[in-house]
N, C-alpha and C positions, 0 to 999 in steps of 0.2 A: 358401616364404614367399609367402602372400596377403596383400594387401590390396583392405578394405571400406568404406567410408564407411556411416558407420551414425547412429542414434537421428534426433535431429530435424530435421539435413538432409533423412534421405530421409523422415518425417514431412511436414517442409513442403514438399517436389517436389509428392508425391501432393495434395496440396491445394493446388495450386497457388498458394502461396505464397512470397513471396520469402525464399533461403536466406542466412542473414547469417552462420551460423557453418556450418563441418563439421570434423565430428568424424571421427577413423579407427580402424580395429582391425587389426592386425596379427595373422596367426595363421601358425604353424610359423615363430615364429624366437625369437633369444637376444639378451638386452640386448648382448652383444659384437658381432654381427650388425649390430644397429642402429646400434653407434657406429661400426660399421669403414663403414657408408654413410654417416657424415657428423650423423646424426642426434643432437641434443643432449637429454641426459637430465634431466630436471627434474621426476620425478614423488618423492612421500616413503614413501607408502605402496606402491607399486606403480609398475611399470615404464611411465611415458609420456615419449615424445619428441616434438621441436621436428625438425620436416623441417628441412635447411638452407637450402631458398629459403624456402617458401613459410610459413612460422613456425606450420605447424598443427599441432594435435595428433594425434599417433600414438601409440596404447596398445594396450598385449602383449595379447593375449587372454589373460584370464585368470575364476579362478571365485574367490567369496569364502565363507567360514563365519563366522556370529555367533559369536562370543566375549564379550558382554558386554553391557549392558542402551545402549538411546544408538543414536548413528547413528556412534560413534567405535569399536564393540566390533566391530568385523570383522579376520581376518585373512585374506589375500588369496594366492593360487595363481597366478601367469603361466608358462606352460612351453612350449614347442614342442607340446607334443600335447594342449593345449586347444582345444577347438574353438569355431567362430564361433558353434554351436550353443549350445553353453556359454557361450559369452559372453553372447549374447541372454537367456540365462535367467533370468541375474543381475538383468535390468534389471525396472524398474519396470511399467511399463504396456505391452500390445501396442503400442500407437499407435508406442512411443518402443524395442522391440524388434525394428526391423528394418534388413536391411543390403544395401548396394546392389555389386556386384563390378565391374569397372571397364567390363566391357563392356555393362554397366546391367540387370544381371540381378537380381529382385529376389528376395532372399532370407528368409522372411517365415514362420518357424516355428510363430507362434505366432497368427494371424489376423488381424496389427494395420490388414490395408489392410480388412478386413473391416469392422471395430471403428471406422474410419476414413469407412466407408460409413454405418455405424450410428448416428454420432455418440455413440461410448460408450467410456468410459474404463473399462477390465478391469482387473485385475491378470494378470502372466504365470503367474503360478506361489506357492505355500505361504512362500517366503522375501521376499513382501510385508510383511508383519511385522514382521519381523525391523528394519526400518529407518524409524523414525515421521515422518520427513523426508518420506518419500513422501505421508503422508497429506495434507501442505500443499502439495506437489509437484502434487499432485492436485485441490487444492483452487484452485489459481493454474491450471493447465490447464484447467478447468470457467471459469475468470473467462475466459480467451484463446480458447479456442473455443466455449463455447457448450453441450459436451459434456453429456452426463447419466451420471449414474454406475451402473454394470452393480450388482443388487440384490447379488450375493455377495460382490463388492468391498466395498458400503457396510456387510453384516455385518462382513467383514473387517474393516475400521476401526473400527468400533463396539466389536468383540471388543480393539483393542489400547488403545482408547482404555479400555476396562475393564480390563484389564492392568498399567496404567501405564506403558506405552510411553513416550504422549508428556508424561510427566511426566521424562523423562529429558533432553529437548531443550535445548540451551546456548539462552542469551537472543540472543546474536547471529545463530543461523538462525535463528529465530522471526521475529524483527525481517528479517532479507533477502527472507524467503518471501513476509512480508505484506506490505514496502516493492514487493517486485517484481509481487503480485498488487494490490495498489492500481494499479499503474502498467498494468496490462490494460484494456480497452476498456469492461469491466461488472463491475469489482471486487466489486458486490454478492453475486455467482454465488459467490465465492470463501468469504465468509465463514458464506453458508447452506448450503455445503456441511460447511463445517466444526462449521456448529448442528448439523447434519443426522446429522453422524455423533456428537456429542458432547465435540468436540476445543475447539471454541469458550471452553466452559465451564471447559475448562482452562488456555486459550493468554489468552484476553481474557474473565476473567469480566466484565469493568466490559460490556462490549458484549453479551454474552452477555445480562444484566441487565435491557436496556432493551427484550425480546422481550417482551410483554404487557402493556408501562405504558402505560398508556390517555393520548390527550390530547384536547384540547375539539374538536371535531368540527367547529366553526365554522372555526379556524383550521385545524386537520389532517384534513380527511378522510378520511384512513388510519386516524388514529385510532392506529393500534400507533405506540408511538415507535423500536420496530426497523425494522418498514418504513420510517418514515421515514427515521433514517438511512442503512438501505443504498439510497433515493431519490438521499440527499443525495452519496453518492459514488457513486453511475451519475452522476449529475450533473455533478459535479467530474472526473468523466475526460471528459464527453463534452464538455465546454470545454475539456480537451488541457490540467487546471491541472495546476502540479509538486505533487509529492511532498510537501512539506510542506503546502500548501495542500489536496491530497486525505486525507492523514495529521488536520488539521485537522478534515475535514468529515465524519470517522467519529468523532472523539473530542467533537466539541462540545455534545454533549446526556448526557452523562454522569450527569451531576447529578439527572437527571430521575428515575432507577434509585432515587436515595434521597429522594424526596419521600415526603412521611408518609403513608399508604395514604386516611385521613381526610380530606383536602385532593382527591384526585385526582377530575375529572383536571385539574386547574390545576396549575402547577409555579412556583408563585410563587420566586423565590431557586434557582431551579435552577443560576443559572451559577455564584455561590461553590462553592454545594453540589460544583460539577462539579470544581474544582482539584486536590481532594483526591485522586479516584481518577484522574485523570488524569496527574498525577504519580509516583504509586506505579505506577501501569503503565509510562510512560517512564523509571522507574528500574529495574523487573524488567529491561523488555525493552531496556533501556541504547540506548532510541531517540535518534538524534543531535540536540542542540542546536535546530539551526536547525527541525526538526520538533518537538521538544517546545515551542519559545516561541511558536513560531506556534502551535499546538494551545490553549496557554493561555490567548493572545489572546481567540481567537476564542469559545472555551468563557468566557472574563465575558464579554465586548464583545458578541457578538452582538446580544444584544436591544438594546442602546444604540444600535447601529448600524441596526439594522431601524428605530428607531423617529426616526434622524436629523431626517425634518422639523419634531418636536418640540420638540426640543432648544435651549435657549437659546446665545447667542454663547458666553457663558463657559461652559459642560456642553460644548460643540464641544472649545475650547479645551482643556479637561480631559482630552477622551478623547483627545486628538492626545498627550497628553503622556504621560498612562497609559500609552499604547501605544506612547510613543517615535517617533510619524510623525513629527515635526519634524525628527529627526534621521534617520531609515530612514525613507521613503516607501517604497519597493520594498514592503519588509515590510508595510506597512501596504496596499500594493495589492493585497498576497495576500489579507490578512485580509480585506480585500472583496470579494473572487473568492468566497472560503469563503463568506461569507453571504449573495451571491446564491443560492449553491451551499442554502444550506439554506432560504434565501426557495423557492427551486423547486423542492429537492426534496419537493413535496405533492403527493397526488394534487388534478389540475386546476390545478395551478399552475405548470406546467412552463415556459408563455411567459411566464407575469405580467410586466408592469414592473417594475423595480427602480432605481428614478430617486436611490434615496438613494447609491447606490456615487458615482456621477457628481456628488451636489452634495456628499458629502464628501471626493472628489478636487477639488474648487474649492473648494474652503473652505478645505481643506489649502496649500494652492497660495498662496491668498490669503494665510495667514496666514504660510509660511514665505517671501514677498515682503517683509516686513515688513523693514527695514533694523536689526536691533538694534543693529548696531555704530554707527551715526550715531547713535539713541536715546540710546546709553550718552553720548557724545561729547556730548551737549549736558545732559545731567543733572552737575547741579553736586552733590548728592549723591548718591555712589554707589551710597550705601544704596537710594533710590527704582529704581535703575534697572530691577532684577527688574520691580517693580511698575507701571511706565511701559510695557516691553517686552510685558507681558502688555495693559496695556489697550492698546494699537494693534494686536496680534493681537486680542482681540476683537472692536474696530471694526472691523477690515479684514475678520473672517468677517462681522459684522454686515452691513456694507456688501453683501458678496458674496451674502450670504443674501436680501438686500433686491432684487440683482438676479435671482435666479436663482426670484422670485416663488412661494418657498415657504411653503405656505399653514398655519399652527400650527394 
């Protein structure tokens, strides 16, 4: 009986990166074996164990074979005389097929500290295929490192994306790959790798979409409304936003994809426009709540928000309630993170000012200072009260607006 520590531990050693998980491979033993040391079983499809101190994971070496179209159609081998060799071959990429023995010897069949040198993301072997998870696996590893993808790999995925592989995939990995590649340091990397191979077009046509819609050069000097969005999420991670707020800052120009070819490239009404497919993607990919209503927000509200020094007290007032900032600020401090996030994501516009986040957080502030319950308290008909409450929020943005010497 050996044991290995293997894939992205010893992955992030060699790049001297700090290790937050490790993983292990046990080879020449038997689930009985492992339980007569203590070690608890918790694996469904295959044999992994829970050390008794240290709560990590330990799994059997073992080989698997497709059985079935998906990333759920495998059925799986662990025995005593599968080897570590074997195991590694299973796995996805060099980079993440190698294993380290305890006296730190590194075991490395398939060239991954090479590939490592190279910055380039391989496949190990012909049973890449076989499992379309990888392709996004791959596509999030291209956003976290930086990597570039080996040419034969990118046929390889091009060849299963024509296949219909990834037309097999459950909505809920689709949704974890891409929550978890948003949440990498240049999310952009992630989703043009996945244009790149063709998977894009299948996983998020609505983004896929917005690769060639021209916009007014005055305001977008990019010009492609796809560069801009993948601008606008480099952006929203390199200000360290959550998850819904970066989820936000990919989905918000949606609408753009469906402006009438006649009109472009102005996107008059782009934000309704945008609802539609925004929706229908967060219900395919059954993206959680708190990232679909933020995503909504932001996809009307944007332009309203860009254009706040405009806006009269009552249009203030309006959007605070659309949006439900009276009652959810937080929320509403997201939805202005996002559109700093797409103020800056232009080329040349990456420092610009963005003074409107700042006077519609005082405005907000101003208006939710407001005493309603004294209002209501001294209104003799109840019926006015609504309509009392709202004009002292407006005078109080008023007021606020007046100091904070914003020019219409």
């Amino acid at each position: 009986m050996k044991v290995y520590i293997v894939g992205g531990a010893v992955r992030d050693r060699l790049l001297g990166l700090p290790v937050k998980d490790r993983d292990w491979v046990v080879v020449g033993a038997t689930p009985e074996q492992m339980r007569a040391q203590g070690f608890r079983p918790v694996g469904k499809d295959f044999p992994v164990f829970l050390h008794p101190e240290t709560h990590e994971e330990y799994a059997l070496a073992r080989t698997e074979r497709k059985t079935a179209p998906g990333y759920h159609g495998f059925t799986f081998h662990a025995a005593p005389d599968v080897t570590l060799e074997e195991d590694l071959g299973r796995r996805d990429l060099t980079i993440n097929a190698m294993a380290e023995s305890d006296d730190g010897t590194l075991v490395d069949p398939f060239d991954g500290r090479r590939d490592l040198e190279l910055r380039l993301l391989r496949h190990v072997g012909p049973a890449f295929v076989e499992d379309p998870v990888r392709i996004l696996r791959l596509a999030r590893f291209a956003a976290r490192f930086g990597f570039g993808v080996a040419p034969e790999t990118l046929a390889l995925m091009r060849s299963m994306v024509a296949s219909g592989e990834v037309d097999a995939l459950v909505p809920e990995r689709v949704w974890q790959e891409i929550a978890r590649g948003l949440m990498e340091d240049v999310p952009s990397r992630m989703f043009l790798v996945l244009r790149e191979c063709g998977a894009l077009a299948r996983l998020l046509p609505e983004v896929d979409a917005l690769f060639g819609i021209p916009q007014r050069a005055d305001y977008h000097p990019e010009v492609d409304t796809g560069d801009h969005v993948m601008r606008v999420v480099d952006y929203a991670a390199s200000a360290n936003l959550p998850l819904p707020a970066r989820f936000a800052a990919l989905m918000h120009d949606l609408g753009k994809a469906l402006t009438p070819p006649e009109v472009l490239p102005r996107h008059i009404g782009h934000e309704p426009r945008g609802e539609k497919p925004l929706l229908a993607l967060c219900e395919r990919l059954r993206v959680p709540a708190d990232c679909r209503d933020l995503a909504r927000l932001v996809t009307l509200y944007h332009t309203k928000v860009h254009t706040a020094g405009q806006l009269r007290p009552d249009t203030v007032l309006r959007l605070f309630r659309d949006t439900d900032a009276l009652r959810r600020p937080e929320r509403f401090g997201q939805l202005l993170q996002a559109c700093i996030a797409d103020a800056r994501g232009r080329l040349h516009f990456e420092s610009a000012p963005y003074p409107q986040a700042d006077w519609l957080q005082a405005m907000l502030e101003a208006a939710r200072a407001v005493d309603a319950g004294e209002i209501a308290r001294q209104c003799q008909d109840k019926r006015a009260i609504p309509e009392a409450v709202d004009k002292a929020r407006v005078a109080a943005i008023a007021a606020c607006k007046a100091g904070l010497a914003i020019a219409d």
